[in-house]
C-alpha positions as CSV (number, residue, x, y, z in Angstrom):
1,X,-38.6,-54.3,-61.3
2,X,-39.0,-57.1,-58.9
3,X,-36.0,-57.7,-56.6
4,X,-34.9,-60.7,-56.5
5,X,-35.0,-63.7,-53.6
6,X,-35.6,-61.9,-50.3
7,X,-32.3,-59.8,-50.6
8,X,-34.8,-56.8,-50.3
9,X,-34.3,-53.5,-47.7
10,X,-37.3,-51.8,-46.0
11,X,-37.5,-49.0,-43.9
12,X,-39.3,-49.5,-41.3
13,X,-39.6,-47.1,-37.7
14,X,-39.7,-48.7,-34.7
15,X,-39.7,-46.4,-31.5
16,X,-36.6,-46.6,-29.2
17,X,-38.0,-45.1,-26.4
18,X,-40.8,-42.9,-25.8
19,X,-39.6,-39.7,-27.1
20,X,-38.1,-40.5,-30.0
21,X,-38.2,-42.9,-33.3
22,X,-35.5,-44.2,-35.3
23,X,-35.7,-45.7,-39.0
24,X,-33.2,-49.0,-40.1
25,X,-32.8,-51.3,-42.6
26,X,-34.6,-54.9,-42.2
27,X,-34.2,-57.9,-44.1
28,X,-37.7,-59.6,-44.6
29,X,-39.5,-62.7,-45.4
30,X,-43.0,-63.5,-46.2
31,X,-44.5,-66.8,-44.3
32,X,-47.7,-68.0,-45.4
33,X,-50.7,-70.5,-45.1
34,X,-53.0,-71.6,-47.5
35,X,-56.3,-73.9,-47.7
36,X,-56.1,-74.7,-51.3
37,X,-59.6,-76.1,-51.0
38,X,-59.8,-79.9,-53.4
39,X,-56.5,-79.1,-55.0
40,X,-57.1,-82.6,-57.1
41,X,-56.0,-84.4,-60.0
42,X,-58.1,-86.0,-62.4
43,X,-57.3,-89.2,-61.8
44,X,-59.6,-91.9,-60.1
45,X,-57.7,-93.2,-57.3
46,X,-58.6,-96.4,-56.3
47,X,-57.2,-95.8,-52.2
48,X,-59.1,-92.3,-52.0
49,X,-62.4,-91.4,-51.6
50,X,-62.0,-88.7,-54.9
51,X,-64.4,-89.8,-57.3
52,X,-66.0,-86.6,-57.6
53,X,-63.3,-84.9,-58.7
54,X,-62.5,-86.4,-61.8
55,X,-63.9,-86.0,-65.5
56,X,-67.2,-88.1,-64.6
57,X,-67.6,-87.3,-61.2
58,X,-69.9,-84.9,-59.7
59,X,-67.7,-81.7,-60.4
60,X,-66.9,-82.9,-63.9
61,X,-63.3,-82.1,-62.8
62,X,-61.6,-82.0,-66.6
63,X,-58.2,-80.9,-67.2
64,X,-58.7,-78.1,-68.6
65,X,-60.7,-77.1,-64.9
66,X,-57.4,-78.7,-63.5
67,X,-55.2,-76.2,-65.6
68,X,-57.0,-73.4,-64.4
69,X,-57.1,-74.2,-60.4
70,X,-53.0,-74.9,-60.7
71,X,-53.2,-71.0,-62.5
72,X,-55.8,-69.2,-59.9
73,X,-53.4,-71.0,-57.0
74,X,-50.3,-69.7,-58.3
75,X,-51.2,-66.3,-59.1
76,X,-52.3,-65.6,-55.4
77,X,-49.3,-67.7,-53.7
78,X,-47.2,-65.0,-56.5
79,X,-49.1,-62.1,-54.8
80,X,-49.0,-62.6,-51.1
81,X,-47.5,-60.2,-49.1
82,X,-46.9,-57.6,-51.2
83,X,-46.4,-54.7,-51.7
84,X,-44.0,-55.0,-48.3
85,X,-42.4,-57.5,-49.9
86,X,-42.7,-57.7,-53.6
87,X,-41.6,-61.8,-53.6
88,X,-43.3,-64.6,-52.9
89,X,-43.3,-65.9,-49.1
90,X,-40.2,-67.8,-48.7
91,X,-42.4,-70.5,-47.0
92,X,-45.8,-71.7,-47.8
93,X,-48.2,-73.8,-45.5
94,X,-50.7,-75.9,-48.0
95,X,-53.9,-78.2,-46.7
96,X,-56.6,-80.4,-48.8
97,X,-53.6,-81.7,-51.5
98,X,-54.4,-84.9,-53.1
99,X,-51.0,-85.8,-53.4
100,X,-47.2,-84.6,-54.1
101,X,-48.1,-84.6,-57.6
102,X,-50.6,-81.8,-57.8
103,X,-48.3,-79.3,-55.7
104,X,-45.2,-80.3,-58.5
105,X,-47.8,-79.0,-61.2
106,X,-48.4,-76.2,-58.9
107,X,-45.0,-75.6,-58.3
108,X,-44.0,-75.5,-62.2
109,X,-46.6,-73.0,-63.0
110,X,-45.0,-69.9,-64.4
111,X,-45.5,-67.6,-61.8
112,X,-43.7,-69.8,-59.2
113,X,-41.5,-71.6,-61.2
114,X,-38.5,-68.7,-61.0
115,X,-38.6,-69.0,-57.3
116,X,-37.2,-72.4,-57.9
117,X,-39.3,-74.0,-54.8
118,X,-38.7,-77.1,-52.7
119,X,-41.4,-79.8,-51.7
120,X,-42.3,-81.7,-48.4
121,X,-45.3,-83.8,-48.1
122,X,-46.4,-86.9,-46.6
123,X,-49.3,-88.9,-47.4
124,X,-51.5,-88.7,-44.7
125,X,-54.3,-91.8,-43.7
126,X,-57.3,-89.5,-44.3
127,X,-59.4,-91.2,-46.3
128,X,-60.6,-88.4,-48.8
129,X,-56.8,-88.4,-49.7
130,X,-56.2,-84.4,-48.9
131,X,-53.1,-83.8,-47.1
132,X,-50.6,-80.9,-45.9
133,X,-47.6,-79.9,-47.5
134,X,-44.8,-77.4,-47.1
135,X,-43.3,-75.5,-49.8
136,X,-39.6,-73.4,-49.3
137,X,-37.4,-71.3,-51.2
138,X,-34.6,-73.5,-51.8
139,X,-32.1,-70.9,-51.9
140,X,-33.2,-68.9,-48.7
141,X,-34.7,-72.1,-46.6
142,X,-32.5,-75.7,-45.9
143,X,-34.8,-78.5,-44.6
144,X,-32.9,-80.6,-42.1
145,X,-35.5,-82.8,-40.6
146,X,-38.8,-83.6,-41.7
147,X,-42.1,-85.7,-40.4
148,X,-45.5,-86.5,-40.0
149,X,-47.0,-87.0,-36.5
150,X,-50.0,-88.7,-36.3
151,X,-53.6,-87.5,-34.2
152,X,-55.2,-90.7,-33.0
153,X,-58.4,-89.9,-31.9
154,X,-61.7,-92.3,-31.4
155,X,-65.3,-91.8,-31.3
156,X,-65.9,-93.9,-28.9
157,X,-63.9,-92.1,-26.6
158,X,-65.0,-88.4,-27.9
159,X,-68.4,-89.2,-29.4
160,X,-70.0,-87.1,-32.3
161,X,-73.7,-86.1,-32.7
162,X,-74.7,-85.4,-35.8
163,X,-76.4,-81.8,-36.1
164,X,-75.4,-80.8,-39.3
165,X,-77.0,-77.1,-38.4
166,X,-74.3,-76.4,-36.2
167,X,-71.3,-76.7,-38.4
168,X,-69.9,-73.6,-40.4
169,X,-67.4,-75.8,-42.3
170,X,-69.0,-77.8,-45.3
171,X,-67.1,-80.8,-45.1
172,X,-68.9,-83.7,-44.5
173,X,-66.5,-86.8,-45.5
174,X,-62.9,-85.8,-44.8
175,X,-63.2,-87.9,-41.4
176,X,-64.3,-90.9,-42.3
177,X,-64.3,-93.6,-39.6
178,X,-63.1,-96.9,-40.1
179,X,-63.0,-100.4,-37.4
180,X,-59.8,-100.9,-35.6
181,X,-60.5,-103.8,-32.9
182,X,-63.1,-101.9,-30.1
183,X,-62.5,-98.4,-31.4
184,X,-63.9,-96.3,-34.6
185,X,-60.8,-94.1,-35.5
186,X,-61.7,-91.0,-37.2
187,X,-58.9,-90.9,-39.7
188,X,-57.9,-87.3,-40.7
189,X,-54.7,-85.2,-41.3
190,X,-51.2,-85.8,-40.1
191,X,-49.1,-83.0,-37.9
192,X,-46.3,-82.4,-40.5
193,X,-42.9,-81.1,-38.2
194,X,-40.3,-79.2,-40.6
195,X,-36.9,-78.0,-39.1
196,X,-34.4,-76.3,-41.0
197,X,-32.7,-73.0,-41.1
198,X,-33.8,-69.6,-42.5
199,X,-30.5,-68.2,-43.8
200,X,-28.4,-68.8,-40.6
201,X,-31.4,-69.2,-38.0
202,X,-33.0,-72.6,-37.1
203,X,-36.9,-72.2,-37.5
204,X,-38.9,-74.9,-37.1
205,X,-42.9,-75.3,-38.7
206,X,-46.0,-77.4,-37.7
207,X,-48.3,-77.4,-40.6
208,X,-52.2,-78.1,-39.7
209,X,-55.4,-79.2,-40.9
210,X,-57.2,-79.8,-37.8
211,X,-60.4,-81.9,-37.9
212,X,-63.8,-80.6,-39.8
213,X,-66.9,-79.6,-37.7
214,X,-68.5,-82.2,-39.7
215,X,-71.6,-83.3,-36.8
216,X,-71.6,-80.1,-35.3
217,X,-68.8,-77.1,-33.8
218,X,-70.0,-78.7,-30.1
219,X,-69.7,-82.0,-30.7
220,X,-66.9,-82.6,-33.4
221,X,-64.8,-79.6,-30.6
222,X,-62.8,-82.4,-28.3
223,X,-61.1,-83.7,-32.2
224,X,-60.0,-80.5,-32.9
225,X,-58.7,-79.7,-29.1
226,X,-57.1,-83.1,-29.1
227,X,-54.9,-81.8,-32.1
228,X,-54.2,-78.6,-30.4
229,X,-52.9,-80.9,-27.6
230,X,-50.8,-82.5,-29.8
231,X,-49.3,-79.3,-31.2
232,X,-48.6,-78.2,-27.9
233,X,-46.9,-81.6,-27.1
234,X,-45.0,-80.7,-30.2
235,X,-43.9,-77.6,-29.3
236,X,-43.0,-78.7,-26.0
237,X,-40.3,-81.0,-26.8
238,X,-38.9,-78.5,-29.5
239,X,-38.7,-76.4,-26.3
240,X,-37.3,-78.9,-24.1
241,X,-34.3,-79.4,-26.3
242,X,-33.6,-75.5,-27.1
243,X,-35.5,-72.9,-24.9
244,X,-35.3,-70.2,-27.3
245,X,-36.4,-72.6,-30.0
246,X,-38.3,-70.6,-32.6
247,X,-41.5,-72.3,-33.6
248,X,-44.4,-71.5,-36.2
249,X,-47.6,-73.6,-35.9
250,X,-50.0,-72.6,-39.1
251,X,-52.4,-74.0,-40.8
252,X,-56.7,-74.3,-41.1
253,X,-57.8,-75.1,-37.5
254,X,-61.3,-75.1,-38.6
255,X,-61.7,-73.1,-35.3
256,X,-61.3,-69.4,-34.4
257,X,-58.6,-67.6,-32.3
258,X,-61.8,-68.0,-29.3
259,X,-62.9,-71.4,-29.8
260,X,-61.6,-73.5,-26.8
261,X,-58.8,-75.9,-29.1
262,X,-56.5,-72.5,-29.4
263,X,-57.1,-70.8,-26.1
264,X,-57.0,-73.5,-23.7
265,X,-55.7,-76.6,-25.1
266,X,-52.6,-74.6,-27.5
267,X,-52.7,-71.6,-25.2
268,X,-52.8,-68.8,-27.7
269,X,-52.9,-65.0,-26.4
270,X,-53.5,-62.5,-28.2
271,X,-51.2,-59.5,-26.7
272,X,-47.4,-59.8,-26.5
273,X,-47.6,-58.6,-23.2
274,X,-49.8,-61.6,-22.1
275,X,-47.2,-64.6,-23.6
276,X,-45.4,-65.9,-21.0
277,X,-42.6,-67.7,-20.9
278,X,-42.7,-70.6,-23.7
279,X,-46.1,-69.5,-24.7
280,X,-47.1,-68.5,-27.8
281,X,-48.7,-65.4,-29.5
282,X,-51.5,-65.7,-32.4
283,X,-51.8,-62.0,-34.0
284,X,-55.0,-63.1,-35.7
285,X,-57.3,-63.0,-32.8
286,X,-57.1,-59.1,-33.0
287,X,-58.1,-59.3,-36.5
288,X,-61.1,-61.4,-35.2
289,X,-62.1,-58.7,-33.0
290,X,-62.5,-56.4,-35.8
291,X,-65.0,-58.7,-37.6
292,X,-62.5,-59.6,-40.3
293,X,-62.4,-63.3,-41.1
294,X,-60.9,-66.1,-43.6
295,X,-63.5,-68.0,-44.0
296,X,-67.9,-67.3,-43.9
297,X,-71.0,-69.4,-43.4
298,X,-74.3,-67.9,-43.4
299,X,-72.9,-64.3,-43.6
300,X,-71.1,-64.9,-40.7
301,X,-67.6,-64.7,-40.3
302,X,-64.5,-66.4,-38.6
303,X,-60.4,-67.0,-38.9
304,X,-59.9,-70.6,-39.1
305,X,-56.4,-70.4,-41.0
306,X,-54.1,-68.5,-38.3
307,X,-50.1,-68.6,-38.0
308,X,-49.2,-68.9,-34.2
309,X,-45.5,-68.1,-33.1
310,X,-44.0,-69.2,-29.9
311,X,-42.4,-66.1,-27.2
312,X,-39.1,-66.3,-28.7
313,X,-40.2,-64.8,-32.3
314,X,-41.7,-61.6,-30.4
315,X,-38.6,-60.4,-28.5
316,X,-38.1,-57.1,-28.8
317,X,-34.2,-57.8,-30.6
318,X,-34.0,-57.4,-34.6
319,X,-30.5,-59.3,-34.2
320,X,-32.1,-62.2,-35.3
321,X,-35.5,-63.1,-37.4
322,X,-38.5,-61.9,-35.7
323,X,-42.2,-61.4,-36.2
324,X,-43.3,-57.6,-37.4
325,X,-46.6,-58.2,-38.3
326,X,-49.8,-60.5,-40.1
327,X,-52.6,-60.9,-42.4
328,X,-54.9,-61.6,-44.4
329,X,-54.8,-62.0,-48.0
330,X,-57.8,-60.8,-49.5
331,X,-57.1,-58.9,-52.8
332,X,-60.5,-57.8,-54.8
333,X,-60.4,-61.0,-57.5
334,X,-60.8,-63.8,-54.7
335,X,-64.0,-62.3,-53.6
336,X,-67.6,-63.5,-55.1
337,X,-69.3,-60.1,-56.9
338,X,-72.5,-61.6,-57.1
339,X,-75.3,-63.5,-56.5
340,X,-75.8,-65.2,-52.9
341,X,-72.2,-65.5,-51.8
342,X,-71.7,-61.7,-52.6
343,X,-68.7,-60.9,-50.6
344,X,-67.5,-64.7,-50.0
345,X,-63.8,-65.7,-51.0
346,X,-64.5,-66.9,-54.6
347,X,-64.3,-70.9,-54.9
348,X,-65.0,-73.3,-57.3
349,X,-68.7,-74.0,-58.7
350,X,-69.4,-76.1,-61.7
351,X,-69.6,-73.2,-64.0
352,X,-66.1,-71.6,-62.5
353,X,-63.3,-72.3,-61.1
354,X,-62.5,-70.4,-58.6
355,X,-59.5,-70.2,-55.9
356,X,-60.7,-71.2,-52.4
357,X,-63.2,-71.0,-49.8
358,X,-60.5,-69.2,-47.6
359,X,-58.3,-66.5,-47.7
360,X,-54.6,-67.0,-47.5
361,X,-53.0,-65.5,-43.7
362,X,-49.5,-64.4,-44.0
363,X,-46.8,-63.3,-41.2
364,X,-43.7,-61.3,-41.9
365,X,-40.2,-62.0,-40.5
366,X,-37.9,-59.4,-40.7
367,X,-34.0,-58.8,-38.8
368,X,-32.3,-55.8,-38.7
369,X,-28.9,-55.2,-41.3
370,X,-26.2,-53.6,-40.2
């Protein structure tokens, strides 16, 4: 039987010391990030570039097709996680939306609808209309402040070749550049900054959808560093007001835990013992190391969707929400069987509809009961 909204007990050991273990109770919650890869309507929106996806467009995007994406979506959202926790994350990242609409179907479907969850989402100046979102548990997570930041960023400033060899990310119009006076902004996703409290304990969330590799992973690199920069700037005032402020960055980078936008420019590490003082920890660049990934191109793989914590979510005190551990969700029906994707995450084609070209990632937050 599934237990209801979070109020769920596992035993977990953590050593105490070096000779001996101890077992207590934790409360947990589930924190995840999800590409939901052209989660469109079907309607032709005169301000978008999303002709393609609609009934006579080049995906023949019907209803019905609709129906079924909103179904694949919510059965994995339902599912990750478990089996530690047998309910859905209490918070969900979401990049390439069309619009608030589509995530209120998604959100009614009837494997989410009991979890009863909560919507925030801006439209964001990208001109093939996809956009970030954040979806909560209402009863387990209060919104207090909300918005979306902005990445300006120019090609005449950071200029882009095009070599379309070089890119392991297929999208090729989600930037698309448009005249403002002496500069060519690339117009792409918005920063979007949630604050609010988890049960008793201010969190606060920076969803991402960095820009594509669209011209080549050397080229397009300084766009994608210059919104690392700008989470960092985030992250930096959130820290300036409250040291111990408690941030999660998440979302599709469309660069790994290596690439120069998450070491450098954000600063990630990838061992606890490495974060220093108001840095931040990204558990998925271990994962890299072992050859696991979130996304593949030309049987090659990589982790573009990460959740990154800053220092004070790894403290080694269960008194308050803290991180155990990460992943990635990759259960046996969102991988390809066949043919020349064999072993890809199972997306959409004109004969199926599929879930996504990337795996979900998922952190757990967990405080000790007493």
């Amino acid at each position: 039987m599934r237990i209801l909204f979070f109020k769920f007990f596992i035993m977990v050991f953590f050593s105490l010391s070096f000779v001996q273990a101890q077992s207590k109770k934790y409360a947990i919650h589930t924190i995840a990030f999800y590409n939901f890869e052209n989660l469109f309507d079907t309607i032709n929106d005169p301000n978008t570039n999303d002709d393609e996806w609609t009934p006579t467009g080049a995906q023949n995007w019907t209803h019905e097709k609709y129906e079924q994406k909103l179904k694949n979506l919510s059965r994995v959202l339902s599912e990750i996680g478990t089996p530690e926790n047998p309910n859905a994350p209490t918070i969900i990242g979401g990049s390439e939306i069309e619009n608030r609409g589509v995530v209120e179907d998604l959100i009614k479907q009837p494997k989410l609808a009991n979890f009863d969850y909560g919507i925030i989402h801006f439209d964001s100046p990208d001109k093939r209309g996809i956009d970030v979102a954040l979806l909560y548990q209402k009863k387990h997570f209060k919104p207090t402040s909300y918005s979306n930041i902005p990445l300006y960023i120019y090609k005449n400033k950071l200029p882009i070749k095009e070599d379309k060899k070089e890119s392991k990310n297929e999208e090729t119009d989600d930037e698309l550049e448009h005249k403002i006076k002496n500069n060519y902004r690339i117009f792409t996703r918005d920063q979007l900054l949630v604050t609010g409290f988890l049960e008793d304990e201010e969190i606060h969330i920076i969803v991402n959808h960095w820009p594509s590799r669209s011209g080549g992973e050397k080229a397009s690199s300084p766009f994608r560093e210059a919104a690392a920069n700008l989470n960092r700037r985030i992250i930096d005032s959130l820290q300036q007001i409250n040291p111990n402020a408690k941030v999660i960055t998440m979302g599709d980078l469309n660069d790994g835990p290596f690439n120069k936008s998450v070491k450098i420019a954000l600063g990630a590490k990838s061992k606890k013992s490495d974060v220093p003082e108001f840095g931040v920890f990204n558990p998925f660049e271990e994962m890299a190391n072992k050859g696991m990934g979130t996304i593949a191109f030309r049987d090659s793989w990589d982790i573009f969707d990460q959740i990154i914590i800053t220092k004070s979510l790894i403290k080694p005190d269960f008194s308050t929400f803290k991180y155990w551990k990460a992943g990635i969700f990759s259960r046996s029906y969102l991988i390809q069987t066949s043919g020349q994707y064999k072993g890809y995450p199972l997306r959409h084609s004109l004969t199926e509809v599929g879930f996504s070209d990337h795996f979900p990632v998922y952190i757990y937050l967990i405080k000790e009961m007493r």
